[in-house]
Each structure stands twice: as structure tokens, then as C-alpha cells.
Biopython code that builds the backbone (N, CA, C, O; Angstrom):
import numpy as np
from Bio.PDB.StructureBuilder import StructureBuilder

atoms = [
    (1, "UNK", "N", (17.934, 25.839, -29.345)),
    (1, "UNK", "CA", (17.860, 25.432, -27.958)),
    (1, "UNK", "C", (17.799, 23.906, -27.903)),
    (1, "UNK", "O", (16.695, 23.396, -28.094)),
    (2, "UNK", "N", (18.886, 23.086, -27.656)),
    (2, "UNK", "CA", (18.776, 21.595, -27.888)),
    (2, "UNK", "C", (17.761, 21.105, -26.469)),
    (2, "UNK", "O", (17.305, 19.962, -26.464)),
    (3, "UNK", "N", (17.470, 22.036, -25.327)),
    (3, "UNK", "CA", (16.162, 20.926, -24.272)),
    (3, "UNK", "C", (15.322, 20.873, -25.010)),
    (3, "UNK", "O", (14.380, 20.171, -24.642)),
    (4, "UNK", "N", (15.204, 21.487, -26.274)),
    (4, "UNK", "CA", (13.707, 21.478, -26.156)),
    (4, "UNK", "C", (13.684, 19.923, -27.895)),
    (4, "UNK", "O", (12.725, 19.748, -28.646)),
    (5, "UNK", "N", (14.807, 19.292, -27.942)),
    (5, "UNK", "CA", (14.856, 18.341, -28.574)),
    (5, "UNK", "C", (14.268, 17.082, -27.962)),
    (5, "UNK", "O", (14.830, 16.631, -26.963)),
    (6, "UNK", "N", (13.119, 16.420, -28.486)),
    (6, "UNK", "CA", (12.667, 15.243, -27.627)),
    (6, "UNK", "C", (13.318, 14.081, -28.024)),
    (6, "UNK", "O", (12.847, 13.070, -27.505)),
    (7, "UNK", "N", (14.350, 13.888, -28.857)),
    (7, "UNK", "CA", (14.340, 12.242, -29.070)),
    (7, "UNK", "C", (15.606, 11.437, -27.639)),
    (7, "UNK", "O", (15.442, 10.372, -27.043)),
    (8, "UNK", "N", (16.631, 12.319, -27.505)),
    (8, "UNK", "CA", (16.980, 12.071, -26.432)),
    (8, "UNK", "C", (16.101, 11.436, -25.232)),
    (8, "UNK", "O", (15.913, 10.252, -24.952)),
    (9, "UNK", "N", (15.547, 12.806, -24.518)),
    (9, "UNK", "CA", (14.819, 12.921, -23.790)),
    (9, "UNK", "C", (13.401, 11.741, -23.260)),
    (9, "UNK", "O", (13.121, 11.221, -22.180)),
    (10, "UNK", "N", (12.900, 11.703, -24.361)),
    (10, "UNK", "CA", (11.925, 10.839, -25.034)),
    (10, "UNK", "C", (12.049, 9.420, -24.614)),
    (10, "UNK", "O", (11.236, 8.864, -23.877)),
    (11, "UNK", "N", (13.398, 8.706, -25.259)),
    (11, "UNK", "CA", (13.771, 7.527, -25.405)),
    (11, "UNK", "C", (13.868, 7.137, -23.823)),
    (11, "UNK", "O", (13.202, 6.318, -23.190)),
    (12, "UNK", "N", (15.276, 8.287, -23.258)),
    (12, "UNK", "CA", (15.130, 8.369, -21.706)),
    (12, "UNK", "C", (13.585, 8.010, -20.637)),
    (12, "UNK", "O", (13.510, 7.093, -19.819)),
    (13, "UNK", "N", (12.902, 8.642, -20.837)),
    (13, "UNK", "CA", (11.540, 8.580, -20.598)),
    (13, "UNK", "C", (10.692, 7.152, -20.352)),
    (13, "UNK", "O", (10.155, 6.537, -19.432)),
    (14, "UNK", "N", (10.938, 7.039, -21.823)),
    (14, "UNK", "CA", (9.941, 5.401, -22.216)),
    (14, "UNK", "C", (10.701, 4.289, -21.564)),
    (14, "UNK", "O", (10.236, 3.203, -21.216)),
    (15, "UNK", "N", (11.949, 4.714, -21.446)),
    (15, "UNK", "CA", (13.038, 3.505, -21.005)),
    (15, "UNK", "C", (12.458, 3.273, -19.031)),
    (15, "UNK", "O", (12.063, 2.253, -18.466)),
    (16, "UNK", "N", (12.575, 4.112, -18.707)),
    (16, "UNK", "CA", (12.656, 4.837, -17.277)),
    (16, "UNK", "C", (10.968, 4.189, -16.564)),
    (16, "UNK", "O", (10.603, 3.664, -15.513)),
    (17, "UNK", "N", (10.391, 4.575, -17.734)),
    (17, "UNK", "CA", (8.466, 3.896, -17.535)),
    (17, "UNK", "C", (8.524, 2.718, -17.536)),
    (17, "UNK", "O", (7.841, 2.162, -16.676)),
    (18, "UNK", "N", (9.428, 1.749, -18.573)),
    (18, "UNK", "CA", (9.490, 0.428, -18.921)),
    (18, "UNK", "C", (9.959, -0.123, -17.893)),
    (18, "UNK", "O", (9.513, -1.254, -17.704)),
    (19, "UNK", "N", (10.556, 0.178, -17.290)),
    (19, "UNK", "CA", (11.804, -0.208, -16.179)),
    (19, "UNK", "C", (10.886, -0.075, -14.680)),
    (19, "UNK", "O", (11.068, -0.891, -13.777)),
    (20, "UNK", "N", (10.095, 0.826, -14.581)),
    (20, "UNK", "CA", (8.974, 0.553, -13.295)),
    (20, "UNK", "C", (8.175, 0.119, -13.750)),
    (20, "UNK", "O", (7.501, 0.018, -12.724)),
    (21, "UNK", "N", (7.457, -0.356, -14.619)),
    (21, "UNK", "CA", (6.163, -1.058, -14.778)),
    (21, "UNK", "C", (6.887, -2.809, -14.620)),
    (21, "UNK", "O", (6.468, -3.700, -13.880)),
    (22, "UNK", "N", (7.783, -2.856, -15.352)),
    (22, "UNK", "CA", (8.111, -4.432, -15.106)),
    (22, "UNK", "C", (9.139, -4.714, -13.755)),
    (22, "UNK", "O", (9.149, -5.901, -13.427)),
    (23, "UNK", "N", (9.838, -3.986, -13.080)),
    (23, "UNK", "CA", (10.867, -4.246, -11.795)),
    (23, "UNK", "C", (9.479, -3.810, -10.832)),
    (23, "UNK", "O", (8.650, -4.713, -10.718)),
    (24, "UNK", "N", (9.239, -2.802, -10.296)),
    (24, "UNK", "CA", (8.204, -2.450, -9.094)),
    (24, "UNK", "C", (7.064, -2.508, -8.518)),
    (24, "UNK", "O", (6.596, -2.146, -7.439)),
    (25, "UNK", "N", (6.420, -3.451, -10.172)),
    (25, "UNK", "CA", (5.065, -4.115, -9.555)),
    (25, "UNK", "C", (5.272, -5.354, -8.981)),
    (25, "UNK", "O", (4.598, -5.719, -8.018)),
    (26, "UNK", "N", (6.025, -5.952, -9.411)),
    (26, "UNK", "CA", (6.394, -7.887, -8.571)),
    (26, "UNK", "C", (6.671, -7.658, -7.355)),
    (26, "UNK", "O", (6.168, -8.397, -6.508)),
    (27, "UNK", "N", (7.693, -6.389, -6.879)),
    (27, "UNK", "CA", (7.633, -5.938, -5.527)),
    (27, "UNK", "C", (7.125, -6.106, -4.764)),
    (27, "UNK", "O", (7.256, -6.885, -3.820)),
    (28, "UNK", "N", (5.954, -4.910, -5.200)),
    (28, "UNK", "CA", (4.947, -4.495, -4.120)),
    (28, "UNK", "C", (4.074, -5.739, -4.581)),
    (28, "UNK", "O", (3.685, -6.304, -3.559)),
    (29, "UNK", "N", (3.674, -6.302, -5.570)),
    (29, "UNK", "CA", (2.891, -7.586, -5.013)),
    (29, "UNK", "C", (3.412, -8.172, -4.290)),
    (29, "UNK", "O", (3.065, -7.935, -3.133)),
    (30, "UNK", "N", (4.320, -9.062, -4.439)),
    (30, "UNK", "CA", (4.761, -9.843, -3.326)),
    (30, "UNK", "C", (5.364, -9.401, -1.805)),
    (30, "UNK", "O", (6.218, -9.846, -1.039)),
    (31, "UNK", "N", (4.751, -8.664, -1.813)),
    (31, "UNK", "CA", (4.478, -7.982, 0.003)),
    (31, "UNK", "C", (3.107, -8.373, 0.469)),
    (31, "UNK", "O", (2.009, -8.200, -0.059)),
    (32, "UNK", "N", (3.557, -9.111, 1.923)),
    (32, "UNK", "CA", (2.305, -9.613, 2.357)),
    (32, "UNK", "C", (2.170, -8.812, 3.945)),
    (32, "UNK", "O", (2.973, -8.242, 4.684)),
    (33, "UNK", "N", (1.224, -9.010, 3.979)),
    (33, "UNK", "CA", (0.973, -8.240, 5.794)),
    (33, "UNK", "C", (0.903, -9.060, 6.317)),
    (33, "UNK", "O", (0.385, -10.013, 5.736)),
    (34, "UNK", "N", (1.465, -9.300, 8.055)),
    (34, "UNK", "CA", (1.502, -9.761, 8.536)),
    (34, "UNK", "C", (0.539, -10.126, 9.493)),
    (34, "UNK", "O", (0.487, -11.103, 10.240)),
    (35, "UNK", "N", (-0.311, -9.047, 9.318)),
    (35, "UNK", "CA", (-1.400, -9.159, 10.320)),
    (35, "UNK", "C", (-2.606, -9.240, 9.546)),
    (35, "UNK", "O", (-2.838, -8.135, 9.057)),
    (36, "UNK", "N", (-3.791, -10.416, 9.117)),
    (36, "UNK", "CA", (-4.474, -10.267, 8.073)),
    (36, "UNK", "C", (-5.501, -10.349, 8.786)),
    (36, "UNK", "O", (-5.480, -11.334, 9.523)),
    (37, "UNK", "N", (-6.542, -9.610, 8.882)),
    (37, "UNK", "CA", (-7.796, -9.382, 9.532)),
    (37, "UNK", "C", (-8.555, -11.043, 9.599)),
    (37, "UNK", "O", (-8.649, -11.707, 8.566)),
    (38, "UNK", "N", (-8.938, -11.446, 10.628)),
    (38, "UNK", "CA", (-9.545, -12.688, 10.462)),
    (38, "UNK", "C", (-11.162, -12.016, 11.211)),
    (38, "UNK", "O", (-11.418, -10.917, 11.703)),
    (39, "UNK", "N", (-12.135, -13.448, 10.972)),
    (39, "UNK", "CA", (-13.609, -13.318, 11.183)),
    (39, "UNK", "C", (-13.520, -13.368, 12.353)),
    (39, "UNK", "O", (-12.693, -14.102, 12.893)),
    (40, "UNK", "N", (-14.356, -12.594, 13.030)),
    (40, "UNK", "CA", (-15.139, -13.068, 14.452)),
    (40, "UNK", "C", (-16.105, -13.415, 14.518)),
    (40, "UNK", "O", (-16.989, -13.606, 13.683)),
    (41, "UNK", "N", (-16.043, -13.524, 15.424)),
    (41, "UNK", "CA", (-17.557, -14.252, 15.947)),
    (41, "UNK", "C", (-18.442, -13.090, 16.387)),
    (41, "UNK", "O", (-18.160, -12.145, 17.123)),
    (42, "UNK", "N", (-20.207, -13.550, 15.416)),
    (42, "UNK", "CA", (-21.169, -12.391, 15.817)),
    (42, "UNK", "C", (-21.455, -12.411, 17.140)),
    (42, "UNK", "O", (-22.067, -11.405, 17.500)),
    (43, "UNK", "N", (-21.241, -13.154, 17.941)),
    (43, "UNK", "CA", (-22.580, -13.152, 19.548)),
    (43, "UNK", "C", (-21.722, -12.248, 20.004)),
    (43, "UNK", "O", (-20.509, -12.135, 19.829)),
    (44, "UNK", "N", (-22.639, -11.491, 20.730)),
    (44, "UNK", "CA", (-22.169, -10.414, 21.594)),
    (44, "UNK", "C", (-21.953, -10.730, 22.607)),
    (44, "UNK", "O", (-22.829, -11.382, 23.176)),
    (45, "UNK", "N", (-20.855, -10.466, 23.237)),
    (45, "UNK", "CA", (-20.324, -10.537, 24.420)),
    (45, "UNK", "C", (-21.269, -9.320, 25.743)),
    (45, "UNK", "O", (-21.664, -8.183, 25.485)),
    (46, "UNK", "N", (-21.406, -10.078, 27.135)),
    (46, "UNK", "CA", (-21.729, -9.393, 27.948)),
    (46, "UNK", "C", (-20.780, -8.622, 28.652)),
    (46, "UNK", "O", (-19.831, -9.160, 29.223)),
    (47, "UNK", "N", (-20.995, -7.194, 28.656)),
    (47, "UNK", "CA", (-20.131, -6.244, 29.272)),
    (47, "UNK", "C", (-20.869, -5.921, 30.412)),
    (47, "UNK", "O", (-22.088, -5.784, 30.515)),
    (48, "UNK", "N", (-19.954, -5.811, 31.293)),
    (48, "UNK", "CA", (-19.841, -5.594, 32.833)),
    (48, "UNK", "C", (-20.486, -3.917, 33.215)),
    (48, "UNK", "O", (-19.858, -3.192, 32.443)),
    (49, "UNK", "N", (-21.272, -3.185, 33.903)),
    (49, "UNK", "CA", (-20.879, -1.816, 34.007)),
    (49, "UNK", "C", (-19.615, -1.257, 35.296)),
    (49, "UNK", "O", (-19.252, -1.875, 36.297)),
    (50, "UNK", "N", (-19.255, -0.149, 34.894)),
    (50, "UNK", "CA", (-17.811, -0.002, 35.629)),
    (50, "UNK", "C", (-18.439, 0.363, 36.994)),
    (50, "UNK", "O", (-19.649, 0.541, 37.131)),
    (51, "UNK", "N", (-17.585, 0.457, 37.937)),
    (51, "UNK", "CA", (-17.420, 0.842, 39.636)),
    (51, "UNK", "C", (-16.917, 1.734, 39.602)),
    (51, "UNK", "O", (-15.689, 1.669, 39.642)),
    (52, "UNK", "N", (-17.436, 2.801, 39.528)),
    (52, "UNK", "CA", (-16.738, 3.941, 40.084)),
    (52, "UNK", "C", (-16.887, 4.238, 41.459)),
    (52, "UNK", "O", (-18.051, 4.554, 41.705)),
    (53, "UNK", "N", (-16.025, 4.258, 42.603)),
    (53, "UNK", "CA", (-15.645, 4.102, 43.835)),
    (53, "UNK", "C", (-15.964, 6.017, 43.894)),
    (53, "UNK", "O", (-16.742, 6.308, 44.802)),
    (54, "UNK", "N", (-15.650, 6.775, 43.373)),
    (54, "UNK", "CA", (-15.782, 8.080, 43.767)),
    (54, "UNK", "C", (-17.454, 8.653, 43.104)),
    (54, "UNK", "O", (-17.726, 9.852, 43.049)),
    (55, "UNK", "N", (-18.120, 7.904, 42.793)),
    (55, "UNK", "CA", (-19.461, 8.382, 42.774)),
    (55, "UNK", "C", (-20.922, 7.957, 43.573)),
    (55, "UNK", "O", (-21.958, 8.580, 43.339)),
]
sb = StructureBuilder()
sb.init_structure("model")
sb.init_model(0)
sb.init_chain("A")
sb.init_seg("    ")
for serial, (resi, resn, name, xyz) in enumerate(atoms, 1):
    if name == "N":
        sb.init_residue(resn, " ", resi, " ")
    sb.init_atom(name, np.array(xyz, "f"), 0.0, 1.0, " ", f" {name:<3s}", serial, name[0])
structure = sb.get_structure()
């Protein structure tokens, strides 16, 4: 049964691993978001209570 021969297969394999570890990590590192969470400010703001006209 030659599938069940690994050196083909094998070589295929390691090649295929080699080939995403060095092309698809520089990728996705160098993706930046566009929207990057910035600090606020602690003081709390004063909230209003609502009008409800039908109560």
C-alpha cells in the first residue's frame, strides 16, 4: 500500500509547516487596528434623570 509510505508525504508536510511559520507570521504581525483603545478620563460625569412625559 504506497499511502501508507511517509517519506513523500513527510517531506511534503515539513515543507508546507516551514512555509507558514516563516510567510504568515510577518502578516498577521504587521496588521494594525485602526481603532486602538485610548485612556479616559476617571471623573465621573453627571447624568441627567430622563422625562418621561407619559408617567
Amino acid at each position: 500500500m504506497p499511502q501508507l509510505n511517509p517519506s513523500p508525504w513527510f517531506a511534503i508536510m515539513v515543507f508546507s509547516w516551514l512555509i507558514f511559520l516563516t510567510v504568515i507570521p510577518p502578516k498577521v504581525l504587521a496588521h494594525n487596528f485602526p481603532n486602538d483603545p485610548a485612556l479616559h478620563s476617571t471623573e465621573m460625569t453627571k447624568t441627567d434623570s430622563w422625562n418621561w412625559p407619559w408617567y
